[in-house]
Backbone as XML, in Angstrom:
<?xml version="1.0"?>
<chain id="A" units="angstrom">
  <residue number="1" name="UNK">
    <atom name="N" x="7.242" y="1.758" z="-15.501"/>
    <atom name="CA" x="7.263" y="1.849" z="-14.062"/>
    <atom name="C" x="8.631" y="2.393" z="-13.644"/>
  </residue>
  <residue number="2" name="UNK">
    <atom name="N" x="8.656" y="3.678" z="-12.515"/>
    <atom name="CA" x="10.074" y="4.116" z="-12.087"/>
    <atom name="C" x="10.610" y="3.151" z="-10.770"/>
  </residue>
  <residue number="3" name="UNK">
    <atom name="N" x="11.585" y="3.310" z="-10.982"/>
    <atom name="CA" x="12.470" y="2.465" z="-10.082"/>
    <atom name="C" x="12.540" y="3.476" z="-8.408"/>
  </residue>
  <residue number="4" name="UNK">
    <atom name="N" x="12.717" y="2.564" z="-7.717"/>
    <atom name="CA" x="13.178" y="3.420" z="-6.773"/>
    <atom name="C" x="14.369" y="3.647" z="-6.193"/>
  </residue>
  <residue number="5" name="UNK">
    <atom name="N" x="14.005" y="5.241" z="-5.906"/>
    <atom name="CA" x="15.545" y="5.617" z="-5.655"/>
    <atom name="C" x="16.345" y="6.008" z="-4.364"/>
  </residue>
  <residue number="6" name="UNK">
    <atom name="N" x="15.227" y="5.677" z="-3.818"/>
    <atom name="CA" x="15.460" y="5.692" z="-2.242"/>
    <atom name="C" x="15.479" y="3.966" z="-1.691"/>
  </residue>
  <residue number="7" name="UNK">
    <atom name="N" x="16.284" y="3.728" z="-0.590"/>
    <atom name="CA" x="16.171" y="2.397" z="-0.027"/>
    <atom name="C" x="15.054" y="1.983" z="0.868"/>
  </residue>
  <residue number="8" name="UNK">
    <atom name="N" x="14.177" y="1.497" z="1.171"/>
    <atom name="CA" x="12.993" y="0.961" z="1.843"/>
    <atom name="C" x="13.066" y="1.821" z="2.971"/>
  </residue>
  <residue number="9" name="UNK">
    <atom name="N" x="12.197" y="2.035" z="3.551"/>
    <atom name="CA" x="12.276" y="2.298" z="5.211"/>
    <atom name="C" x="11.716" y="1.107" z="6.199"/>
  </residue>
  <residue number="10" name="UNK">
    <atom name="N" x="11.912" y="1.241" z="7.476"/>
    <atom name="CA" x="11.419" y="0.627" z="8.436"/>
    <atom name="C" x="9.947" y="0.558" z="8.598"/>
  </residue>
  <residue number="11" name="UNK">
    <atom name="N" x="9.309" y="1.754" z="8.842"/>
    <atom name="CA" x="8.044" y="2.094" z="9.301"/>
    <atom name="C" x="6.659" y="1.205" z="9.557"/>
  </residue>
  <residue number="12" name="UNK">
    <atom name="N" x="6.991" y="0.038" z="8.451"/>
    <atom name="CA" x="5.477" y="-0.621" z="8.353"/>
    <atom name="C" x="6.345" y="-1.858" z="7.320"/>
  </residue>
  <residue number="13" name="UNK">
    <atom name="N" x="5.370" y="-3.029" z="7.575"/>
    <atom name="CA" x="5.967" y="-3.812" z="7.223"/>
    <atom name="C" x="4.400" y="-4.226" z="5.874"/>
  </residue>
  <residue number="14" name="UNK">
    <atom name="N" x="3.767" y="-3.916" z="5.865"/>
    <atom name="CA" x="2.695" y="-3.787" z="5.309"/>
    <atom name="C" x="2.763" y="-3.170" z="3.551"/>
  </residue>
  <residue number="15" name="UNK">
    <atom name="N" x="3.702" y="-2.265" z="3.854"/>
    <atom name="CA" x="4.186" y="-1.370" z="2.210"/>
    <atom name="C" x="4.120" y="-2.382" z="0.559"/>
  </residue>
  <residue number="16" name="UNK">
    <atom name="N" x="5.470" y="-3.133" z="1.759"/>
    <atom name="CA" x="6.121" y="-3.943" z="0.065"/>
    <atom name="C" x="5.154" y="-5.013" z="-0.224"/>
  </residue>
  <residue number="17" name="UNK">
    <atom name="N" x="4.601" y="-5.597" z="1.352"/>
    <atom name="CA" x="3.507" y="-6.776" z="0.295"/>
    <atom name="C" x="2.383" y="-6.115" z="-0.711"/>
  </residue>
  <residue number="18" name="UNK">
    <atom name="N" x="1.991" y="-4.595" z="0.288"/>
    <atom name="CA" x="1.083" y="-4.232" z="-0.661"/>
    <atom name="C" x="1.517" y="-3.132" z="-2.267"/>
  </residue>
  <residue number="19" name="UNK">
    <atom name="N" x="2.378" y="-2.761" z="-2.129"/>
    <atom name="CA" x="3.729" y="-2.810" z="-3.484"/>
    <atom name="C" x="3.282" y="-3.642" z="-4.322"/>
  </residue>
  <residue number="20" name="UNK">
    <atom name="N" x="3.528" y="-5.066" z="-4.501"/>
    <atom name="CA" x="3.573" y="-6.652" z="-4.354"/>
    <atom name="C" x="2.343" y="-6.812" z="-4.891"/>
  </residue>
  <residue number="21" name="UNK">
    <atom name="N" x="1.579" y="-6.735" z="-4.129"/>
    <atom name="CA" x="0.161" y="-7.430" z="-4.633"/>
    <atom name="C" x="-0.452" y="-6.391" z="-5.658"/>
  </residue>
  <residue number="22" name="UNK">
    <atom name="N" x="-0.213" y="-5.048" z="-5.504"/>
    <atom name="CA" x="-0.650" y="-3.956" z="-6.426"/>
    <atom name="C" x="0.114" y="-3.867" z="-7.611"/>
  </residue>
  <residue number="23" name="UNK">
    <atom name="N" x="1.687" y="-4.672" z="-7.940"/>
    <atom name="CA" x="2.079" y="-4.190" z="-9.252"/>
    <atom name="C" x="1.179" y="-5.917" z="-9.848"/>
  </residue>
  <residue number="24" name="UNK">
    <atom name="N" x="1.445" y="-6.972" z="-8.995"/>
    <atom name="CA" x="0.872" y="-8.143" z="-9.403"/>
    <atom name="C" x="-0.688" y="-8.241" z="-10.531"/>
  </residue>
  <residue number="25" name="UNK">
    <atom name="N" x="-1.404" y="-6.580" z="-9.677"/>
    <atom name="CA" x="-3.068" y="-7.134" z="-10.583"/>
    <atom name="C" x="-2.336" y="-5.760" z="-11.260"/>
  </residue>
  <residue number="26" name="UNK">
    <atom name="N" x="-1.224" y="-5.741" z="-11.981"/>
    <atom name="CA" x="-1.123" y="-4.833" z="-12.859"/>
    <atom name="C" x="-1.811" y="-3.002" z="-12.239"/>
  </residue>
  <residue number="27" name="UNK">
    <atom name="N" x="-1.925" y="-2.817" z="-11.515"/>
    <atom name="CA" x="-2.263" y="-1.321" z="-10.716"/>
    <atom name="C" x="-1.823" y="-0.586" z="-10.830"/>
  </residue>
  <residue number="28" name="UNK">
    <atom name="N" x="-1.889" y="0.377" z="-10.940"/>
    <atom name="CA" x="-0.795" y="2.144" z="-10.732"/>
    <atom name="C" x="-0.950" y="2.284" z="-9.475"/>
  </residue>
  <residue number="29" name="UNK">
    <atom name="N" x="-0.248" y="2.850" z="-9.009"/>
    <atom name="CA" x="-0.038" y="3.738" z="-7.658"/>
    <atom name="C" x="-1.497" y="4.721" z="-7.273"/>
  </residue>
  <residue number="30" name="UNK">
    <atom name="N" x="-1.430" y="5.387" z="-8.671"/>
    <atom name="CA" x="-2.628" y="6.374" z="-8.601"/>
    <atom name="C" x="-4.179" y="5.768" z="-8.781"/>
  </residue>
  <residue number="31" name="UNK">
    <atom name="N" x="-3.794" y="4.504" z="-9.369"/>
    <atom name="CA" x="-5.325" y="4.184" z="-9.292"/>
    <atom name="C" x="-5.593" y="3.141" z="-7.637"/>
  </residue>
  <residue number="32" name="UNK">
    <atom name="N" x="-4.348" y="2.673" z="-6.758"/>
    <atom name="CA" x="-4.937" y="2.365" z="-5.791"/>
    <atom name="C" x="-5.287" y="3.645" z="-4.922"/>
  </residue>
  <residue number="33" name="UNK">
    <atom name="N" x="-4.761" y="4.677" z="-5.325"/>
    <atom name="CA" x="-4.912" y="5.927" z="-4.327"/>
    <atom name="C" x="-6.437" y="6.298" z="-4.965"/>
  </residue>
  <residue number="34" name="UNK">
    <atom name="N" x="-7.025" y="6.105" z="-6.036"/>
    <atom name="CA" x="-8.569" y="6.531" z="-6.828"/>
    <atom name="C" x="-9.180" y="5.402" z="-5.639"/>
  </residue>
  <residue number="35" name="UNK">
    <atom name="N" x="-8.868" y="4.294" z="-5.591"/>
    <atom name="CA" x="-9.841" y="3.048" z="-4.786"/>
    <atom name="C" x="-9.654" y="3.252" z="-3.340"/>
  </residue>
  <residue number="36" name="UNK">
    <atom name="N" x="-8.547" y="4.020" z="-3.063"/>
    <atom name="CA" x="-8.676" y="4.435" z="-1.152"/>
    <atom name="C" x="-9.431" y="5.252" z="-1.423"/>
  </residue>
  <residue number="37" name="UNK">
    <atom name="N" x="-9.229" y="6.209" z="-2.102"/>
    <atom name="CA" x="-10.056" y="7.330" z="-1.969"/>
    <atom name="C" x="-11.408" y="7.056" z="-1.889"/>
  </residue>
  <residue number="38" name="UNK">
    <atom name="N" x="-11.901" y="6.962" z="-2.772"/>
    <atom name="CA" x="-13.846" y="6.289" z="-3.343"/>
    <atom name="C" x="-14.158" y="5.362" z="-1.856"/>
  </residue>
  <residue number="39" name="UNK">
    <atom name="N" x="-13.356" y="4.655" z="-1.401"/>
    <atom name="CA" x="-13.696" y="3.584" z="-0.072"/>
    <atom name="C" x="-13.599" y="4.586" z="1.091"/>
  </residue>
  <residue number="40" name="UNK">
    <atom name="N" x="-13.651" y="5.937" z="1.107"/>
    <atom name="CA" x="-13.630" y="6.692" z="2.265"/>
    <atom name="C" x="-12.252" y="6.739" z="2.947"/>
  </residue>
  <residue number="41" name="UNK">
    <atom name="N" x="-10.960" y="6.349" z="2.652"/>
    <atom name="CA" x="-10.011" y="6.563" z="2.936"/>
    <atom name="C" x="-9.162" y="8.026" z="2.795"/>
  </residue>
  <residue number="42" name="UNK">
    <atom name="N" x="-8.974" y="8.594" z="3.445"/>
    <atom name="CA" x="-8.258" y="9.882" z="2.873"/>
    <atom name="C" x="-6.441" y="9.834" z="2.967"/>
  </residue>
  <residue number="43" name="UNK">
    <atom name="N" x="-6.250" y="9.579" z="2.217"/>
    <atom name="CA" x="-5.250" y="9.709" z="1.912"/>
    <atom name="C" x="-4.130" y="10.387" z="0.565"/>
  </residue>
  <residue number="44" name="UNK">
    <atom name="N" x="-3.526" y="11.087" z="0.606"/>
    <atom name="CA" x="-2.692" y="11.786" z="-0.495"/>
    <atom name="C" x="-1.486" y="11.191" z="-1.245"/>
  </residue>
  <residue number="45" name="UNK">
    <atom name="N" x="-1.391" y="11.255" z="-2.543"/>
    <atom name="CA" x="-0.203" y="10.882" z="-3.196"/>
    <atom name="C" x="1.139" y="10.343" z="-2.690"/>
  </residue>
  <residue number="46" name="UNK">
    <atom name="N" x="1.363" y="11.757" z="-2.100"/>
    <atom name="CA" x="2.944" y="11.210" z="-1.490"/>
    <atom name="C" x="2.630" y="10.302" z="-0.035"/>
  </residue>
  <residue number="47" name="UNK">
    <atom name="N" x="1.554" y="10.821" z="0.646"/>
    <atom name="CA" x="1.196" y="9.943" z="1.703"/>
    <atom name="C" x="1.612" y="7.946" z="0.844"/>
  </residue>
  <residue number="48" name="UNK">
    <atom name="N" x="0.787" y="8.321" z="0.022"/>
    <atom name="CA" x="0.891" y="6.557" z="-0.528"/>
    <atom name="C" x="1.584" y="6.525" z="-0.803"/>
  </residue>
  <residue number="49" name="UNK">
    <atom name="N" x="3.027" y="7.080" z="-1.267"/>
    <atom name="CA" x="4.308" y="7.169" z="-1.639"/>
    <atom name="C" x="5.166" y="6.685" z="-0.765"/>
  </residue>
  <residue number="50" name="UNK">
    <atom name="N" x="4.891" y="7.019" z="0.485"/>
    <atom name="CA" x="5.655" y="6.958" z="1.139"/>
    <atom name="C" x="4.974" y="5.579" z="2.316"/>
  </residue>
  <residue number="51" name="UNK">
    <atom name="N" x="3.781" y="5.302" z="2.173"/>
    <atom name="CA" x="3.347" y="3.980" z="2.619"/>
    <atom name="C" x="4.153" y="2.709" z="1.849"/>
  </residue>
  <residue number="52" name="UNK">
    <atom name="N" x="4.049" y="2.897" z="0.402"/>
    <atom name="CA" x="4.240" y="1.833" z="-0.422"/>
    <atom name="C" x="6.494" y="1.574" z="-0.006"/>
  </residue>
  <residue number="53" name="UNK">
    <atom name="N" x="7.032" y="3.075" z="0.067"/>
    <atom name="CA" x="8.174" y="3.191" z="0.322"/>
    <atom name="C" x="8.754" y="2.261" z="2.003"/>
  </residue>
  <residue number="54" name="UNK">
    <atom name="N" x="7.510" y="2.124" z="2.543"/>
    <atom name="CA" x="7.929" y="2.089" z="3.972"/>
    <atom name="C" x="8.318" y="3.037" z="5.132"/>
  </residue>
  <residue number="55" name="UNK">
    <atom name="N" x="8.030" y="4.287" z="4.798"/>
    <atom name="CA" x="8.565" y="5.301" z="5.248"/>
    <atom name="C" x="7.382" y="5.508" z="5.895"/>
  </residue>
  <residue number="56" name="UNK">
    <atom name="N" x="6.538" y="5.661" z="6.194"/>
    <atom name="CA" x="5.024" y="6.088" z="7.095"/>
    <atom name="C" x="4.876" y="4.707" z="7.175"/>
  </residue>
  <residue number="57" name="UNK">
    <atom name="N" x="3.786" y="4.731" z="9.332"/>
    <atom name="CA" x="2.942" y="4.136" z="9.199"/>
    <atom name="C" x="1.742" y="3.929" z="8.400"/>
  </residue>
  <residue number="58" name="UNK">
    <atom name="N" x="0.975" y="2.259" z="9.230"/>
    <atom name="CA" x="-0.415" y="2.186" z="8.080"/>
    <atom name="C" x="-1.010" y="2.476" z="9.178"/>
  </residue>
  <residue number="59" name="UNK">
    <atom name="N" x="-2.305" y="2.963" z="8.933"/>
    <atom name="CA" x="-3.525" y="3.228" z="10.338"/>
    <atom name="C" x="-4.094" y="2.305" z="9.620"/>
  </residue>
  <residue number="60" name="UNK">
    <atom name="N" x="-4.534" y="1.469" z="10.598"/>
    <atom name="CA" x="-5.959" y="0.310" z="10.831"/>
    <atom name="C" x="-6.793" y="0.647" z="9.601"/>
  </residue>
  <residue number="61" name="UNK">
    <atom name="N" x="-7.335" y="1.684" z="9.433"/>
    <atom name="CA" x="-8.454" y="1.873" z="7.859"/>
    <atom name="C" x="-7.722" y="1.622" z="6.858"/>
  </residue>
  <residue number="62" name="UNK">
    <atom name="N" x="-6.513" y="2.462" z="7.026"/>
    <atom name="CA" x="-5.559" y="2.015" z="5.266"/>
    <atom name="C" x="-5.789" y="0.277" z="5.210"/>
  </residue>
  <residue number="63" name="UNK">
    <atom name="N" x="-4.972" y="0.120" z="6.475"/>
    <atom name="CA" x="-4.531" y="-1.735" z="6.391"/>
    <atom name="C" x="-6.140" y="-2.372" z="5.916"/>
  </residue>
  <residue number="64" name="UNK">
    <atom name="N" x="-6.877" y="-2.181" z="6.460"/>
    <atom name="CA" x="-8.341" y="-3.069" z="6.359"/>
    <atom name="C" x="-8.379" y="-2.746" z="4.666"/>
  </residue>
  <residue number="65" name="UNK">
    <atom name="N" x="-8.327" y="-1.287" z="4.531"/>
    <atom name="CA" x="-8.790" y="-0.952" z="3.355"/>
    <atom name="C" x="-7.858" y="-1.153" z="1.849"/>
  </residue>
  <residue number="66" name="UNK">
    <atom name="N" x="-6.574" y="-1.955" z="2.060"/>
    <atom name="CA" x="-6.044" y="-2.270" z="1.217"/>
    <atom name="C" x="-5.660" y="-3.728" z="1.581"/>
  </residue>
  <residue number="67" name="UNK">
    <atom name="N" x="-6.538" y="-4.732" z="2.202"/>
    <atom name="CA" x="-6.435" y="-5.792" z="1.976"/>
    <atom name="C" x="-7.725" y="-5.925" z="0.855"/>
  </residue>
  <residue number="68" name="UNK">
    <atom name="N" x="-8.463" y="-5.256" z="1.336"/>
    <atom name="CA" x="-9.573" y="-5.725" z="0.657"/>
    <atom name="C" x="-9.924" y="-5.168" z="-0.739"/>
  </residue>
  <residue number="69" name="UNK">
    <atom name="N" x="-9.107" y="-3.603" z="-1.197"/>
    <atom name="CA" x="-8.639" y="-3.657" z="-2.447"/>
    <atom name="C" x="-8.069" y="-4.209" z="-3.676"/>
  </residue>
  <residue number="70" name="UNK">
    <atom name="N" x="-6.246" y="-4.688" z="-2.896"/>
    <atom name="CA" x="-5.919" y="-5.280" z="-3.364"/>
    <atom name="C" x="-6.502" y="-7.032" z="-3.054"/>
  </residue>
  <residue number="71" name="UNK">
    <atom name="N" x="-7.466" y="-7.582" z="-2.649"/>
    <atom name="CA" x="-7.641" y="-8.793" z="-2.490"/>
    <atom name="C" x="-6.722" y="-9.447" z="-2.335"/>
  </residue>
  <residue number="72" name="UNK">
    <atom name="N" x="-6.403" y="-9.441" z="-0.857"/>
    <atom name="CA" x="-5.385" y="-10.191" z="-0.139"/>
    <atom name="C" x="-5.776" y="-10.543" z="1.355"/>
  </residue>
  <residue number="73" name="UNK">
    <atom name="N" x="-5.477" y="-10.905" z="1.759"/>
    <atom name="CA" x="-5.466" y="-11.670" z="2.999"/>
    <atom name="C" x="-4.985" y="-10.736" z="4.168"/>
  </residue>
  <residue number="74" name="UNK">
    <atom name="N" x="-5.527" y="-10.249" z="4.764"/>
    <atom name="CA" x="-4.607" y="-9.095" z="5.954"/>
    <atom name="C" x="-3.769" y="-10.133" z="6.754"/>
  </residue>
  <residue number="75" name="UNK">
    <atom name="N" x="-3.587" y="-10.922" z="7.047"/>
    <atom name="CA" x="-2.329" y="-11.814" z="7.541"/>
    <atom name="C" x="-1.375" y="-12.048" z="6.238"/>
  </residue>
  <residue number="76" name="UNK">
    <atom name="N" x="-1.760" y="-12.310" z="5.167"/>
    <atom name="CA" x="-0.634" y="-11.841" z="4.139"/>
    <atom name="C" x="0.131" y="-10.505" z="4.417"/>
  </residue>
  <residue number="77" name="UNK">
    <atom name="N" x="-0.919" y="-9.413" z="4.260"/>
    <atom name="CA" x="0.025" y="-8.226" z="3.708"/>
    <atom name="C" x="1.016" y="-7.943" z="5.263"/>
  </residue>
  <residue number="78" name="UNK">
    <atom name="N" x="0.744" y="-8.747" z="6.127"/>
    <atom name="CA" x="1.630" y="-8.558" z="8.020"/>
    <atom name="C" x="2.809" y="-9.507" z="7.644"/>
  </residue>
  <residue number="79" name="UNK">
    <atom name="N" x="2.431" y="-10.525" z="6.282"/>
    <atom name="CA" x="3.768" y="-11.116" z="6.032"/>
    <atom name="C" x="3.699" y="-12.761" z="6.674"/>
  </residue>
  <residue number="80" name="UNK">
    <atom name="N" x="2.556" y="-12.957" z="7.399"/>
    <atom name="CA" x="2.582" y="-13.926" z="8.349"/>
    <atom name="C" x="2.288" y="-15.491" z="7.350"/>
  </residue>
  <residue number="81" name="UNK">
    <atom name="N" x="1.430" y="-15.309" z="6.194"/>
    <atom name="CA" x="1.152" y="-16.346" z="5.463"/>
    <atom name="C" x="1.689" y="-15.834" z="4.001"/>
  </residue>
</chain>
């Protein structure tokens, strides 16, 4: 796994839990971007690059659609529980 080499961004607070819960069930990057994808999500590489970074917002489909990927709690990945 590469480190990162940039410092977090602001953008979404949503990134690092889901970071978090995706290195947790052992995941690649690219295979949660295979499971947005297949769930009707469109989204691109660096797009998720830069979600997971904090640097982009999440739109409502990502968020729904990566609680329920990564099996988490959408009041988890907001940080609240």
């Amino acid at each position: 796994m590469s480190t990162r080499k940039l410092a977090p961004g602001n953008r979404n607070i949503v990134g690092a839990r889901a970071t978090e819960a995706r290195s947790s069930a052992d995941m690649l990057q690219k295979d949660l971007l295979t499971h947005l994808q297949v769930s009707g999500v469109e989204i691109s590489h660096p797009a998720l690059s830069l979600l997971d970074g904090q640097k982009r917002p999440v739109s409502d489909i990502e968020f729904k659609a990566l609680a329920k990927i990564l099996n988490v709690d959408v009041r988890w990945l907001l940080g609240q529980i």
